[in-house]
C-alpha positions in Angstrom: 0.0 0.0 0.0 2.9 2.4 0.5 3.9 3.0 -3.3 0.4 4.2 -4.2 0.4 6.3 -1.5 3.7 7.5 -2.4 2.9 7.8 -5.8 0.0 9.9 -4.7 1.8 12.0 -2.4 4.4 12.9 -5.5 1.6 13.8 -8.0 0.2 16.2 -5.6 3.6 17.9 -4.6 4.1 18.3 -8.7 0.9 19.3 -9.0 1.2 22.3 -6.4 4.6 22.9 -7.4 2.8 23.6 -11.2 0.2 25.9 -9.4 3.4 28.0 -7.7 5.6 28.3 -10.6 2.4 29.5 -12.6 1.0 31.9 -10.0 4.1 33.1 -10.0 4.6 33.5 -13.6 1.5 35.1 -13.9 1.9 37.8 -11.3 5.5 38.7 -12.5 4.1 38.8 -15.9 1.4 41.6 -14.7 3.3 43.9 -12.7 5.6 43.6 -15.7 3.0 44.9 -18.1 1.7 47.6 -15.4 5.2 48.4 -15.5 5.5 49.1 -19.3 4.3 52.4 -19.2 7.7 53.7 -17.7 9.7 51.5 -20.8 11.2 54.8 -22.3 11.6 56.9 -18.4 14.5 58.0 -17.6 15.4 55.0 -15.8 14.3 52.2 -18.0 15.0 53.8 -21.4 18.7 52.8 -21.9 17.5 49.1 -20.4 14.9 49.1 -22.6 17.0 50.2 -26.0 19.6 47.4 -24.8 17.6 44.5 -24.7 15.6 45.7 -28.1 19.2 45.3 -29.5 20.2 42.0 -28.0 16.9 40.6 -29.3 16.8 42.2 -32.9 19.5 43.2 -33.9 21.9 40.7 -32.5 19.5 37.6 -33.7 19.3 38.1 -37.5 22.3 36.8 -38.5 20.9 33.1 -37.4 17.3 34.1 -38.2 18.3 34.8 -41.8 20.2 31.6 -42.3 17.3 29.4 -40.5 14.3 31.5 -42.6 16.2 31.4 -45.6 16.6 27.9 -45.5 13.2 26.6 -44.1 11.7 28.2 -47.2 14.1 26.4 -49.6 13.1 23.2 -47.7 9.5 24.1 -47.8 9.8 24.7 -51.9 11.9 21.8 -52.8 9.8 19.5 -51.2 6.5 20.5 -51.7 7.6 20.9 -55.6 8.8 17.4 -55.5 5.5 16.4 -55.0 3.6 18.9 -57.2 5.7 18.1 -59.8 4.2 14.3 -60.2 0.5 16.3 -60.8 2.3 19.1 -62.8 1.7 21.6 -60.5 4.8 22.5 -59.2 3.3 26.3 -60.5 1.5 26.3 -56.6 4.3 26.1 -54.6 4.6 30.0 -54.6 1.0 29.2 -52.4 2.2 26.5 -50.4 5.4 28.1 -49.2 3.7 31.6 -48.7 0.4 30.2 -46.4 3.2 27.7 -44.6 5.1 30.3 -43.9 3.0 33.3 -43.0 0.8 31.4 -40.8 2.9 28.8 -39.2 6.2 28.3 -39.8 7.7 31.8 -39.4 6.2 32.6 -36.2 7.1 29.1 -34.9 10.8 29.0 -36.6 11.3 32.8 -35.0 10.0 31.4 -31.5 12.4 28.2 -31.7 15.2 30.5 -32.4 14.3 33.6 -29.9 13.9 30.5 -27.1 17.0 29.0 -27.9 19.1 32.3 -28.1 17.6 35.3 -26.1 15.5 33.4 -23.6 18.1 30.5 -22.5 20.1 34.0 -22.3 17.5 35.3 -19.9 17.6 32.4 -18.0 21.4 32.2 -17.0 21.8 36.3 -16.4 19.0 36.3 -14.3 19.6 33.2 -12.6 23.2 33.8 -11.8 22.0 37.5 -10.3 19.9 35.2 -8.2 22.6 32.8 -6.2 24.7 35.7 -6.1 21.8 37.6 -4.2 21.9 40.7 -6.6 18.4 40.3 -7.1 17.3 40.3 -2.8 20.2 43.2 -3.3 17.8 45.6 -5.6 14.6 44.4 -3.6 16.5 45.5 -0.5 17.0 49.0 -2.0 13.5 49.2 -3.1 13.7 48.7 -6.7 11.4 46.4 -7.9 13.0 43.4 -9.9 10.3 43.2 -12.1 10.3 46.8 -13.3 13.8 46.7 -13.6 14.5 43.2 -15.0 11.7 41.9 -16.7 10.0 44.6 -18.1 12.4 45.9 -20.7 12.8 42.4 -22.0 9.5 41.9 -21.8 8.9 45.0 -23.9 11.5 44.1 -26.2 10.6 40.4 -27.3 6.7 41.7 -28.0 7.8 44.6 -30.1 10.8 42.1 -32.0 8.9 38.9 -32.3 6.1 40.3 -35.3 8.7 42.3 -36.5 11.5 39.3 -37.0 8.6 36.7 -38.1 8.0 39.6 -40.8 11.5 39.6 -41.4 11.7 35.8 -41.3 8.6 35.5 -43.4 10.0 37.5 -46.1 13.3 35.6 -46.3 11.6 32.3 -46.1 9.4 33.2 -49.2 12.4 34.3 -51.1 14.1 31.2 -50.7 11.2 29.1 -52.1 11.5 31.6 -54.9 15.3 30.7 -55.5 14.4 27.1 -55.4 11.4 27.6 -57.7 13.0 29.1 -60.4 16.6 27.2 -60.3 15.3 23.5 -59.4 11.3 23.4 -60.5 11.6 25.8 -63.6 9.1 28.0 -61.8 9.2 32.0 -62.7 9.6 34.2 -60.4 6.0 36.2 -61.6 4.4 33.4 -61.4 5.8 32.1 -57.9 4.9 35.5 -56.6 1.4 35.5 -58.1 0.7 32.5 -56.7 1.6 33.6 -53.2 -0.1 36.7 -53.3 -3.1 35.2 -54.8 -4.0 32.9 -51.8 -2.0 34.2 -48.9 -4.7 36.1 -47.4 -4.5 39.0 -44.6 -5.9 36.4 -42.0 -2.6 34.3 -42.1 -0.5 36.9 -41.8 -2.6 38.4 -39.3 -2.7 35.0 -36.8 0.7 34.8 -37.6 1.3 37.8 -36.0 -0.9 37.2 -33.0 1.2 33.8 -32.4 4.8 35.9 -32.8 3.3 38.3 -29.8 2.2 35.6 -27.6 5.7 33.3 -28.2 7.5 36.5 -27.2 5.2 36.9 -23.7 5.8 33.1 -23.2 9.5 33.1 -23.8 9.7 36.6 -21.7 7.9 34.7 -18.6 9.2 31.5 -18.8 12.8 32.7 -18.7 12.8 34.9 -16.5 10.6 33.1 -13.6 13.3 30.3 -14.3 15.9 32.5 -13.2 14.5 33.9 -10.4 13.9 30.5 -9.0 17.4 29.6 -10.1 19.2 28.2 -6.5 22.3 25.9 -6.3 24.9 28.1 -7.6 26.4 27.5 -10.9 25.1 24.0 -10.9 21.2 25.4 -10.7 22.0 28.2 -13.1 22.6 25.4 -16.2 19.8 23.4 -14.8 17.6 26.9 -15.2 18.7 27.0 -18.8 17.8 24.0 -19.7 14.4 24.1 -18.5 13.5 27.6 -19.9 14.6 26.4 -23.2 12.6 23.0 -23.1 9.5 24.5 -21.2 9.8 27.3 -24.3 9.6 24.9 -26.7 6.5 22.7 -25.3 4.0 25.8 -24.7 4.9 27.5 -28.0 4.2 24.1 -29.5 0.9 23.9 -27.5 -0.4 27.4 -27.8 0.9 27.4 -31.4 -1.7 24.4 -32.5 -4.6 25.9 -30.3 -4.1 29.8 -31.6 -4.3 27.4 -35.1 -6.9 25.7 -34.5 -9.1 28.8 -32.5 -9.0 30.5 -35.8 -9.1 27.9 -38.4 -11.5 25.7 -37.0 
């Protein structure tokens, strides 16, 4: 009778663990958004311009290579198939709708997670075992106005604007494939996209690219704030922001899909 009740006893302590670490979330994740009205104060605004950098500017060189590339993929092998039917013509539509709605927001997320957020994670979580963080709360500056809400304002103004970006590469590449491996024309790739691409796609693609950057934004940083263990607890940290990342993007990516498309 003991392992059941053991069993038992460990489902509920996970359980209520879940309910802390997402209360917890949740209330950091307010005050951060109360907090964005003072992004561009005189005390946030150099903060705020720093981590806009870190996530924009400093990610395209890997965003480039990874849209550029997952629209080549997307072309060659959708073409394959088109190609036994004889309408390797539509992959201008299949890449375009692919991309717009799910595959730029998503690729943009994977790469944001990986990058900025596991980033996140191990600043944050190192100014946590080295008590920097009880530090500024002990000098009355609130951690989450001065830690999580510039990145917070900074992955929910870069996420549309680099799945845009990503978006455009990705379609680009299909194009390059299209017209050196399918013997599709450019004018007819790009008619194709335009022609059933509609503002809905790119519009739920956008509303995805917003909600992966609040999800990275939260994830990360409550990660590092409950980082403990030194150096050893500052990895573990990383790891999980990255893989927790990756599962609710997934998740909320399929149900923003099928909320709107079913």
């Amino acid at each position: 009778m003991q392992y059941p009740v053991r069993s038992a006893q460990r489902l509920g302590a996970l359980v209520l663990q879940l309910l802390h670490d997402t209360g917890h979330g949740m209330f950091m994740l307010f005050e951060a958004f109360w907090f964005m009205q003072f992004a561009f104060g005189k005390r946030s605004r150099y903060e705020t311009a720093t981590q806009l950098y870190i996530t924009g500017i400093k990610s395209l060189a890997v965003i480039s290579v990874v849209a550029l590339f997952t629209g080549m993929i997307l072309a060659l092998q959708t073409g394959l198939e088109l190609r036994r039917y004889g309408q390797e013509v539509y992959i201008g539509s299949a890449v375009a709708v692919s991309m717009i709605r799910e595959m730029g927001p998503f690729m943009t997320g994977l790469i944001i997670a990986a990058s900025v957020g596991s980033a996140i994670a191990a600043q944050l979580g190192t100014m946590s075992v080295s008590e920097e963080i009880s530090a500024l709360e002990v000098m009355s500056i609130n951690p989450n106005r001065f830690l999580v809400m510039p990145r917070l304002v900074a992955l929910t103004v870069m996420m549309p604007i680099l799945t845009v970006y990503t978006n455009i590469l990705g379609i680009l590449g299909g194009a390059v494939v299209g017209a050196t491996q399918l013997g599709v024309s450019f004018d007819a790739y790009v008619g194709n996209a335009t022609e059933f691409a509609t503002n809905k796609d790119l519009y739920v693609g956008l509303f995805k690219a917003l909600l992966f950057g609040i999800i990275i934004t939260t994830v990360s940083c409550h990660q590092g704030f409950m980082t403990t263990e030194g150096a050893v607890g500052v990895g573990k940290a990383t790891r999980r922001s990255v893989i927790i990342s990756f599962l609710v993007i997934l998740v909320v990516g399929y149900m923003v899909t099928r909320l709107f498309y079913i």
